[in-house]
N, C-alpha and C positions, 0 to 999 in steps of 0.2 A: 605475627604474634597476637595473641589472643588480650581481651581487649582488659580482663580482670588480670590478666598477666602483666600489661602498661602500666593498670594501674598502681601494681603490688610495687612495682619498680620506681615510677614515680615518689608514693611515697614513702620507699625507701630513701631515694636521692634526696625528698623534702627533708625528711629527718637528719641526714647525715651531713646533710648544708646549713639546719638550724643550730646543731649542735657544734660543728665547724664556725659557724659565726658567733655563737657562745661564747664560747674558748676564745678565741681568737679577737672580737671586739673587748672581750673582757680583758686582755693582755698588754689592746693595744687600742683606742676606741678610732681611731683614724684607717684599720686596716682595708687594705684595699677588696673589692670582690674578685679581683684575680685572685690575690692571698687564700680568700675563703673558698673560691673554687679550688684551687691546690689542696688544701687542709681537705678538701672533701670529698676529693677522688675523683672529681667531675671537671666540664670542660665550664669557661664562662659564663657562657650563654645557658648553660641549664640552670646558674643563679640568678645571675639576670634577668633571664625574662620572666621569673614571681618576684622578684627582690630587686628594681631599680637602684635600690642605692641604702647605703647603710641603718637610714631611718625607717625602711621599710622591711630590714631583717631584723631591727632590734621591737619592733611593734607585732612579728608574726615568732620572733623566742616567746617574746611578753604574752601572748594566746596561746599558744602551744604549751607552756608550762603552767597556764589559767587551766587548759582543757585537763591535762595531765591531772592538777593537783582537783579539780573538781570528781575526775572520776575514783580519784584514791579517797578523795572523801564519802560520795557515795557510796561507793563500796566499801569504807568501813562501815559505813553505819545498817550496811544491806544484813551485814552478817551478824550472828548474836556473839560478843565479845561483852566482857565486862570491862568498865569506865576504862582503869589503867590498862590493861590489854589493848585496848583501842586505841586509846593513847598515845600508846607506845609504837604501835605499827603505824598511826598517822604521823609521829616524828620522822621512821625509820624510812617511810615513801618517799617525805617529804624533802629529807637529807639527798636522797634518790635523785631528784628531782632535778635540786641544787645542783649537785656535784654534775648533772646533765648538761647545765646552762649555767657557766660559770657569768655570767654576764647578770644574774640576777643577785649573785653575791656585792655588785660594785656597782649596776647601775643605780641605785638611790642616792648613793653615796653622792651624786653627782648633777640630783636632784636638789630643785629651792625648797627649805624651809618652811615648815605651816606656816602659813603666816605672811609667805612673802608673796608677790603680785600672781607668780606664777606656778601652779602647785599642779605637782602630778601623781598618777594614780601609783596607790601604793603596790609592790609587786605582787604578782598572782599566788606565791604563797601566803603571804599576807591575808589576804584579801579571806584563801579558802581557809586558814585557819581561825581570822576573826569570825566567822561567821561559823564554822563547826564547832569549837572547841570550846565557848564559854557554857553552851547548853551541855556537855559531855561533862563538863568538870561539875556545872553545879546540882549534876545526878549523884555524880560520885561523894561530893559532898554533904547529900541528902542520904545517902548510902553510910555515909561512915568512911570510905576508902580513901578521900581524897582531905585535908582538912579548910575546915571551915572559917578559919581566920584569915585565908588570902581574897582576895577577889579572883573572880573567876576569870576578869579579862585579862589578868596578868600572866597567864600561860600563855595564850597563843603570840605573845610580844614577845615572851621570854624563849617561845619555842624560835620563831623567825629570828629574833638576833642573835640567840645561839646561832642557830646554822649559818647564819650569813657570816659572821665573824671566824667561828671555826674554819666552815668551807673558806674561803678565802683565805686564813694563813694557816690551812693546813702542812704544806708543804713544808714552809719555814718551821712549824711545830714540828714538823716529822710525826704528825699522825699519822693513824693507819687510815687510810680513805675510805678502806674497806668497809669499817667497824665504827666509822663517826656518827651516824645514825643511832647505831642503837648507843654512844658511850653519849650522847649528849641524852638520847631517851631515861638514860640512868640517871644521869647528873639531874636532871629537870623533874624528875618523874619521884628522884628518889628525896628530894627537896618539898614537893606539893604528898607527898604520900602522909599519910594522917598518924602513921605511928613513929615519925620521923622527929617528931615536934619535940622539943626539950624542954624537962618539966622545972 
């Protein structure tokens, strides 16, 4: 087998074992790596030997959905979009993302407290939305589009806890999975939009 052919397979099996332990440490955080090889189509030993042990699949979701959400930010910002248009597609990825790796909907949850001895890093959407989204807003604010009585860092909080809280009791909502990206890009977008404001 040809050697860029390995590779393609590799990582496809990486993907389908991170997303398999997603799901599945999210359901259940003790599950086992047999479990996760089952869920993944693969034999043990193809999780095993990158992934020792539970901490070392929840540490390579956590970078893999850092990577993911980094390059959806780049590439918004690569393209000429106006503020809310951007906006909107970096929700709709970023829901993407989510629904990928159910395990980033619950692992903070499960996380200590600012504040308390031992603090950890906040999740990878998080992270790429603090860091995109306050400059995006306070253009659009400078624009007119966006209004100018909120603070800017209050979107990318409001985008992540939306999605973590939806994606997680979607089901029991009976949302549509499909369509949660963009109905929260609405609820949130349609909230910070500058002619929304009541006079």
């Amino acid at each position: 087998m040809p050697e860029t052919r390995r590779r393609a397979d590799a990582q496809r099996n990486d993907r389908r074992i991170l997303e398999a332990a997603a799901r599945l440490l999210a359901a259940d955080p003790q599950a086992t790596i047999q479990a996760i090889a089952d869920e993944a189509g693969v034999v043990r030993l193809t999780v095993y030997r990158p992934y020792p042990n539970r901490e070392a699949l929840r540490r390579a979701i956590f970078e893999a959905a850092a990577a993911e959400a980094h390059r959806i930010v780049t590439g918004t910002f690569a393209r000429d979009l106006g503020v809310v248009e951007a906006l909107r597609d970096l929700i709709i990825e970023m829901a993407a993302i989510a629904q990928r790796y159910p395990l980033l909907s619950v692992g903070t949850d499960l996380q200590p407290l600012p504040g308390a001895v031992r603090r950890s890093l906040s999740p990878p959407m998080s992270r790429a939305m603090q860091r995109a989204v306050p400059d995006l807003v306070r253009r659009g604010q400078k624009e007119g589009s966006l209004r100018a009585d909120l603070p800017a860092e209050l979107l990318p909080q409001a985008i992540v806890g939306t999605l973590r809280t939806t994606i997680r009791f979607a089901r029991s909502l009976r949302f549509d999975a499909e369509h949660i990206g963009e109905q929260v890009a609405d609820l949130l977008l349609g909230g910070f939009a500058a002619n929304t404001r009541s006079t």
